[in-house]
C-alpha positions, 0 to 999 in steps of 0.5 A: 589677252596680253599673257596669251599674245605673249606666250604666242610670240615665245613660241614663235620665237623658239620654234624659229630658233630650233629650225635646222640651218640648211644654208651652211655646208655640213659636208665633211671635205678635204680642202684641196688646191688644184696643181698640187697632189693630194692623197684620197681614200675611199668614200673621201670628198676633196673640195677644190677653191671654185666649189667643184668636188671629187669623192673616190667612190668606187674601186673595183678589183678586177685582176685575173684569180688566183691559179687560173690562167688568164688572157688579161691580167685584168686591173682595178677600175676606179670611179669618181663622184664629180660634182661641177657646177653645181652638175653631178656626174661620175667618172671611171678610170682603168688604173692603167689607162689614166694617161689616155683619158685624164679628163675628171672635169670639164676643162680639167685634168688629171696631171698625175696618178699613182696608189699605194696599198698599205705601205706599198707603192702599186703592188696589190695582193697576189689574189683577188679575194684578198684585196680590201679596197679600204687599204688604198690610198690614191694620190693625185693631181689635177689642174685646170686646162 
């Protein structure tokens, strides 16, 4: 009997070390401070000191075609994934438009904005179809209100 209550408690004991820990943060973020510009790509995650995040989830290239004529030229439509206590949401940005409504985050806001595309700074290729979101770099800035 005292083989088995032994055999019973290694078990115990070996099935409580193989249980996965779900109380630690496995995300892979970029620590970042707010007031200070940071740079983000695609599917990227940034985490600000207060637990909010940023993950630039989306881009959208919606310029004219090429060899059409357009009454708008059209422009990339950016989206972030937000999460703020602990609530999650999503933002879309006009790349153009981010001035006029810079709010990100509750009481937060986006001081500055500007993209590169490979190694040129907002210029983006001539046609759409040419366009591979995964060459943008956003560089950005966000403070609190």
């Amino acid at each position: 009997m005292k083989n088995f209550n032994a055999l019973i408690f290694l078990a115990i004991i070996l099935y409580s070390c193989g249980k996965e820990d779900t109380t630690t943060n496995t995300r892979d973020c970029i620590n970042v401070e707010y007031n200070l510009g940071f740079q983000i790509q695609l599917g990227e995650e940034v985490c600000f000191p207060d637990g909010n995040t940023l993950t630039f989830s989306n881009i959208e290239h919606q310029f004219c075609p090429c060899m059409v004529l357009c009454d708008w030229e059209g422009g990339l439509f950016i989206t972030f994934s937000t999460l703020l206590n602990n609530n999650s949401g999503e933002k879309k940005f006009f790349h153009s438009k981010i001035e006029n409504d810079r709010s990100v985050f509750e009481n937060h806001i986006i001081d500055s904005f500007s993209f590169t595309y490979g190694t040129k700074i907002e210029e983006l290729p001539a046609c759409p179809e040419d366009f591979e979101p995964e060459k943008i770099t956003l560089t950005i800035s966000i403070s609190p209100i």
